[in-house]
VMD Tcl script that builds the backbone (N, CA, C; Angstrom):
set m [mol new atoms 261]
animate dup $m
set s [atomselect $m all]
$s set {name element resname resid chain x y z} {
  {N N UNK 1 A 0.481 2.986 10.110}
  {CA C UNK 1 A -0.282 3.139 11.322}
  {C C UNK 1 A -1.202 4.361 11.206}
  {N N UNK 2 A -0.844 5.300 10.911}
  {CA C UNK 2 A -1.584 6.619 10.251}
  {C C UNK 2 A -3.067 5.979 9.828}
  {N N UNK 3 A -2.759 5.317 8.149}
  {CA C UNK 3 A -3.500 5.305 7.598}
  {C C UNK 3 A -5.000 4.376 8.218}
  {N N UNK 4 A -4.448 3.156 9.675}
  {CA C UNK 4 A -5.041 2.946 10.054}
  {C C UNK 4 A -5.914 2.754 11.230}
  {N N UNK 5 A -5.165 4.080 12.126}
  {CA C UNK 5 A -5.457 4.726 13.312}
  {C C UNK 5 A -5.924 5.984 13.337}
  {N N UNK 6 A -5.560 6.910 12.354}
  {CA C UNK 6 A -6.162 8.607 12.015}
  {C C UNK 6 A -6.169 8.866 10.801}
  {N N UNK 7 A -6.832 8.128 10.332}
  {CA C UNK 7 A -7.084 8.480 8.764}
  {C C UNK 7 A -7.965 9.528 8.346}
  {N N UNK 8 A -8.560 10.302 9.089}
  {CA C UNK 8 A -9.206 11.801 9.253}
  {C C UNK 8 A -8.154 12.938 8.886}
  {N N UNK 9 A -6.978 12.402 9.736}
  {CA C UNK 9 A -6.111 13.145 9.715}
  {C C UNK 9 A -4.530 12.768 9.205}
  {N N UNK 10 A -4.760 11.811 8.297}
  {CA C UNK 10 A -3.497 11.032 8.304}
  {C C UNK 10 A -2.517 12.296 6.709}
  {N N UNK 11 A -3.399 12.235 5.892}
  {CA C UNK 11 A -2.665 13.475 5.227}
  {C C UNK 11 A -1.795 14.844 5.753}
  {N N UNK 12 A -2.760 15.329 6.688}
  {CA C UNK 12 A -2.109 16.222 7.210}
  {C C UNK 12 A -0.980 15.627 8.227}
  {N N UNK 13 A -0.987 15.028 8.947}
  {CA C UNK 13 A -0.032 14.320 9.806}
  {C C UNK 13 A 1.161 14.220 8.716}
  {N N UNK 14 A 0.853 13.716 7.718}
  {CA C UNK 14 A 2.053 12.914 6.972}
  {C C UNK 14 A 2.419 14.532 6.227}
  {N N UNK 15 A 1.650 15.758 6.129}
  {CA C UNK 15 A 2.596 16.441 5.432}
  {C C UNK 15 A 3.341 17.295 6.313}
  {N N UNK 16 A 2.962 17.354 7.945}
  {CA C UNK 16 A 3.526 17.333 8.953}
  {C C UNK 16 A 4.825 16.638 8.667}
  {N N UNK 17 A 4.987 15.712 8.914}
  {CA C UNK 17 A 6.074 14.643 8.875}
  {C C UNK 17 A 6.964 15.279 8.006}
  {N N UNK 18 A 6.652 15.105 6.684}
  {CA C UNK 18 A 7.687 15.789 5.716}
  {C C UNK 18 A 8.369 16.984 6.291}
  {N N UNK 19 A 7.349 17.429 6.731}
  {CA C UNK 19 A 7.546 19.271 6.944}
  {C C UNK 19 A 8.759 19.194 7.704}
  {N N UNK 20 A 9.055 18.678 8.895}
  {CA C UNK 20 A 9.804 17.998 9.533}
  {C C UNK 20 A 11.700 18.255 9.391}
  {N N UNK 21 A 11.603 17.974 8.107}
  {CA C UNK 21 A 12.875 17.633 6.818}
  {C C UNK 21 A 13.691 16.605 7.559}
  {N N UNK 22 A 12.852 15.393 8.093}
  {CA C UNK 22 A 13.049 14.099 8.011}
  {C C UNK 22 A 14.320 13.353 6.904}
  {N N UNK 23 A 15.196 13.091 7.235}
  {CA C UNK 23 A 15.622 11.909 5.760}
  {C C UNK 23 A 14.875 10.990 5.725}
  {N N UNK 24 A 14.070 10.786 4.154}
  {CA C UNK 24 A 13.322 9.884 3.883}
  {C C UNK 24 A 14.186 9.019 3.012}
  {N N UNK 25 A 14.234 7.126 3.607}
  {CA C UNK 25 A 15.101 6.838 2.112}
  {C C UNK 25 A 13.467 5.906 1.518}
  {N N UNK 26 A 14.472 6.262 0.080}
  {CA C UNK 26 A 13.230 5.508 -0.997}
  {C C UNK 26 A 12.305 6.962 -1.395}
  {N N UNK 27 A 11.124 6.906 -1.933}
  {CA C UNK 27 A 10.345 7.888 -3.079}
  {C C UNK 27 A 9.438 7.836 -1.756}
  {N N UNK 28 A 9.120 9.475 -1.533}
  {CA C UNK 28 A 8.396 9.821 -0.574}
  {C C UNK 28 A 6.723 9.804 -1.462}
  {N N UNK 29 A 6.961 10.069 -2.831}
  {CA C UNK 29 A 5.625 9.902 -3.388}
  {C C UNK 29 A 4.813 8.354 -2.795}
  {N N UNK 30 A 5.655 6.987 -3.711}
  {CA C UNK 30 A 5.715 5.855 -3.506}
  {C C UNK 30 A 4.655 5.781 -1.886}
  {N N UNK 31 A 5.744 6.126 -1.167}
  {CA C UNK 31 A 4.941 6.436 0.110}
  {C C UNK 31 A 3.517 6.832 0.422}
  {N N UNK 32 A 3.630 7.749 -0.088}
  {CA C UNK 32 A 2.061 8.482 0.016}
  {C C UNK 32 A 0.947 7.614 -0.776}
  {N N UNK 33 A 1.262 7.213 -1.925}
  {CA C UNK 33 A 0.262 6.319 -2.743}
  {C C UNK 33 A 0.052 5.100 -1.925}
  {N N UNK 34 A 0.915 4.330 -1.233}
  {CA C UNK 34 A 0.762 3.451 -0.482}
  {C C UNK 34 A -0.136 3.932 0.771}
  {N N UNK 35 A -0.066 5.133 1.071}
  {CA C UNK 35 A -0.949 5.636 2.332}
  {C C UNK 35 A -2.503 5.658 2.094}
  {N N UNK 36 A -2.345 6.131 0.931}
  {CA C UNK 36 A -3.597 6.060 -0.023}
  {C C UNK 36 A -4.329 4.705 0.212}
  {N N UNK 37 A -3.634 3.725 -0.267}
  {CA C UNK 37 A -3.764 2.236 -0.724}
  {C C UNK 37 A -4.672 1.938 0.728}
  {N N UNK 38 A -3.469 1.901 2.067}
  {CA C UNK 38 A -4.142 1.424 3.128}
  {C C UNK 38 A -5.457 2.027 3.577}
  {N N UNK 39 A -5.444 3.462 3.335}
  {CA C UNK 39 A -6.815 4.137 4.023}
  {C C UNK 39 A -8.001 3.666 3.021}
  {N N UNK 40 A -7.665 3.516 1.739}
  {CA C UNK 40 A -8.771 3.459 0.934}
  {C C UNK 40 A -9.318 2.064 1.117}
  {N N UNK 41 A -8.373 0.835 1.021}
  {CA C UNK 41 A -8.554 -0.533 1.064}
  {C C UNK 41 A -8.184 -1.249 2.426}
  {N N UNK 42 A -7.698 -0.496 3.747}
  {CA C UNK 42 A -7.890 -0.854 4.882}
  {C C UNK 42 A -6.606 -1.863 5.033}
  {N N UNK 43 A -5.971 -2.184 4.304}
  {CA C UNK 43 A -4.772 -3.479 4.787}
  {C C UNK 43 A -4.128 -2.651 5.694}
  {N N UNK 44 A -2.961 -3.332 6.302}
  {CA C UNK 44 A -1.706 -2.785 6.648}
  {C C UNK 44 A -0.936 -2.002 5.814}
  {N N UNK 45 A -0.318 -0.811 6.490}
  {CA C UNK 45 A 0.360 0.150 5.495}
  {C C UNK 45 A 1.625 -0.640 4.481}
  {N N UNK 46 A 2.124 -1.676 5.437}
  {CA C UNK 46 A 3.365 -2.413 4.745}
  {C C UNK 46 A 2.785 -3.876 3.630}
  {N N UNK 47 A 1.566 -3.847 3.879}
  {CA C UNK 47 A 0.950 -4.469 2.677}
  {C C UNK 47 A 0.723 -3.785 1.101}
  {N N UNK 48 A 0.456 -2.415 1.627}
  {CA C UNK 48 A -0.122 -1.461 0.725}
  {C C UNK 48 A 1.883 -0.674 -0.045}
  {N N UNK 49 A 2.605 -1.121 0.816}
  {CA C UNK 49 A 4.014 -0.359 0.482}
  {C C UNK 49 A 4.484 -1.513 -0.535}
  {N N UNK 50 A 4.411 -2.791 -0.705}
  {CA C UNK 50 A 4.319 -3.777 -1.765}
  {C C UNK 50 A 3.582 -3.183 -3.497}
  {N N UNK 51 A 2.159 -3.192 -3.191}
  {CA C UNK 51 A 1.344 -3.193 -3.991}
  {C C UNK 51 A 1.457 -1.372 -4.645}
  {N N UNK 52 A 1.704 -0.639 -3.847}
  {CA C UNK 52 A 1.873 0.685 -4.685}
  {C C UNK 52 A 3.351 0.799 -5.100}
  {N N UNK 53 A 4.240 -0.384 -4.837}
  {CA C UNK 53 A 5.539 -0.257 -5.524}
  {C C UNK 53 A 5.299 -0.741 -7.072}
  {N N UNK 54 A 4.387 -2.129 -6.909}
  {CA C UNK 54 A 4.248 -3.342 -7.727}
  {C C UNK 54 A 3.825 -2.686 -9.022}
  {N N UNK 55 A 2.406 -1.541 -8.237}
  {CA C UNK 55 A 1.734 -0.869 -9.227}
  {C C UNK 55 A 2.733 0.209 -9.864}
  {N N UNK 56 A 3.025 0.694 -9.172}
  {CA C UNK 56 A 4.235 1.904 -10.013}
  {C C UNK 56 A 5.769 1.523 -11.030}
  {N N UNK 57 A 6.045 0.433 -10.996}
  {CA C UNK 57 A 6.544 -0.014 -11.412}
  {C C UNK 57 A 6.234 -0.525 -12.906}
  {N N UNK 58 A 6.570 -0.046 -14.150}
  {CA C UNK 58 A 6.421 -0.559 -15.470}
  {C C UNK 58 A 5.941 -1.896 -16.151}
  {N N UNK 59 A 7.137 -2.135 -16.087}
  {CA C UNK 59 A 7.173 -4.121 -16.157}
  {C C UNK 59 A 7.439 -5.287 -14.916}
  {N N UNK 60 A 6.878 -4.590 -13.966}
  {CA C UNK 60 A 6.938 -5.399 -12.882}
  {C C UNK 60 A 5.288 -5.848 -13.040}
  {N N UNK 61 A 4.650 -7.213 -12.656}
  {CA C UNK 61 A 3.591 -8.040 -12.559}
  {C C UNK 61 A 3.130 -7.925 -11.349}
  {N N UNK 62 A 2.112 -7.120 -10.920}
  {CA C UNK 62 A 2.145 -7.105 -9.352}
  {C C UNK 62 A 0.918 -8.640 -8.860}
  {N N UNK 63 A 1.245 -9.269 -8.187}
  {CA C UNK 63 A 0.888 -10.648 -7.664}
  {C C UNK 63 A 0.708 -10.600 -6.419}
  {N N UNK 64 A -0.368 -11.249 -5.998}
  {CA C UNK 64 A -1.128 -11.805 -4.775}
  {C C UNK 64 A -1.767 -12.862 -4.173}
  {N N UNK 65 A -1.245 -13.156 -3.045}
  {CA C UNK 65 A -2.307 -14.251 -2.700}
  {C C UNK 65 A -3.417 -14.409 -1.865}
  {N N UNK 66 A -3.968 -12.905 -1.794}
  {CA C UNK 66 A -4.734 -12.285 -1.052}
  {C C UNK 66 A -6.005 -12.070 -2.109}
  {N N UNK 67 A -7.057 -13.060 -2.047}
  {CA C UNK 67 A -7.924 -13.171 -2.902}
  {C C UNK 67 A -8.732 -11.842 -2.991}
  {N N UNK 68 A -9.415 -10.996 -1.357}
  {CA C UNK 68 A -9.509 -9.910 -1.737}
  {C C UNK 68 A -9.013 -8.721 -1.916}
  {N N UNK 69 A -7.738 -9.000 -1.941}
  {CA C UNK 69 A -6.853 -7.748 -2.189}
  {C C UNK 69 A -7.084 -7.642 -4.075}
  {N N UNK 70 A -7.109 -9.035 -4.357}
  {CA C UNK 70 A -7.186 -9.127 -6.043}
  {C C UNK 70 A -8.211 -8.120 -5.967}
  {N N UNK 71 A -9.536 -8.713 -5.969}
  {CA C UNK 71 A -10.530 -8.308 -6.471}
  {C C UNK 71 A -10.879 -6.600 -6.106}
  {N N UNK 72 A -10.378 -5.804 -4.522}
  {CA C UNK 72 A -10.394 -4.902 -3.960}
  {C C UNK 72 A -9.418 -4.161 -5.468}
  {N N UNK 73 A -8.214 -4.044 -5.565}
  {CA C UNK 73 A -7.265 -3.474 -6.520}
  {C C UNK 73 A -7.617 -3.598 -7.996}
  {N N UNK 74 A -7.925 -5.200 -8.582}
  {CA C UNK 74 A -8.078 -5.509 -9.518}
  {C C UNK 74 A -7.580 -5.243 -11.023}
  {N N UNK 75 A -6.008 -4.682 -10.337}
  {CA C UNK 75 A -5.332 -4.745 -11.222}
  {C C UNK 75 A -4.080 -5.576 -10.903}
  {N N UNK 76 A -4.131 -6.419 -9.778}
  {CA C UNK 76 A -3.355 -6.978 -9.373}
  {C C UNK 76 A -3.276 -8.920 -9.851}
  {N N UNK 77 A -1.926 -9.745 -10.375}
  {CA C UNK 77 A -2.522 -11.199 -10.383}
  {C C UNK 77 A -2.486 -12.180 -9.004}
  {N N UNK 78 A -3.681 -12.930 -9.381}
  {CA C UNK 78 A -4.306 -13.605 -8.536}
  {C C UNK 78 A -3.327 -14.603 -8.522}
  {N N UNK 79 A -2.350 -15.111 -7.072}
  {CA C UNK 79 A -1.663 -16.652 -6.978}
  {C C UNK 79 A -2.792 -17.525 -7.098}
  {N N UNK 80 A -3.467 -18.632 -8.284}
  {CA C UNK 80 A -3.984 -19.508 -8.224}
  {C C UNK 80 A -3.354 -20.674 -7.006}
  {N N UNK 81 A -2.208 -20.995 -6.964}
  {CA C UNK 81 A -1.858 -22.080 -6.355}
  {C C UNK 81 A -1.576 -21.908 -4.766}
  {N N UNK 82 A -1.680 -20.100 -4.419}
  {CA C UNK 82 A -1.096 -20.319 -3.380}
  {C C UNK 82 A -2.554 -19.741 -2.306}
  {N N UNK 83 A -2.538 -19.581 -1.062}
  {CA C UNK 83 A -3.210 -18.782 0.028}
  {C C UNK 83 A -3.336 -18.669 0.843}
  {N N UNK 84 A -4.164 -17.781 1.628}
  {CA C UNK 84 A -3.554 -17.528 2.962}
  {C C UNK 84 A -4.283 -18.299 3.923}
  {N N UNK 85 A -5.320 -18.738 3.694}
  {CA C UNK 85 A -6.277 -19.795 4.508}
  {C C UNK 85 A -5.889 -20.936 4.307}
  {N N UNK 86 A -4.062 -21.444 4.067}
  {CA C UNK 86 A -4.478 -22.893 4.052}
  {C C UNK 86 A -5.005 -23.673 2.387}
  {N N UNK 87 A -4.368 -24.900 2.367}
  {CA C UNK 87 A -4.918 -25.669 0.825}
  {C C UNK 87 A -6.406 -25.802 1.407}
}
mol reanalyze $m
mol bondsrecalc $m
mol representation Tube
mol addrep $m
């Protein structure tokens, strides 16, 4: 929501947050790259919490059926068979 309601200020907010000493579960980095993801490429933050896992991840294949999410990331694979508009 940050990344797509105060994204002026969504860094500082979020190092707010930390500051906090919040329990975070899962990689607070992970997090932040995904914050990244949404402000830079505009999805939903929980779209972008997928794709900066997918990406950080070694031998994981990160996959989509979000034609411009492909091309926006473009390091991501394209579902030929599947989408979101419908056959």
């Amino acid at each position: 929501m940050l990344a797509r309601k105060a994204s002026e200020t969504m860094l500082q907010d979020w190092a707010d947050l930390m500051a906090s000493h919040l329990s975070v579960e899962g990689d607070a980095a992970l997090l932040a790259e995904a914050m990244a993801l949404a402000q830079h490429l505009d999805p939903h933050l929980f779209d972008t919490l997928y794709h900066a896992l997918a990406l950080a991840a070694p031998v994981a294949v990160p996959l989509t059926a979000d034609g411009s999410m492909a091309a926006r990331l473009g390091n991501l694979e394209r579902l030929q068979h599947y989408s979101l508009t419908g056959p």
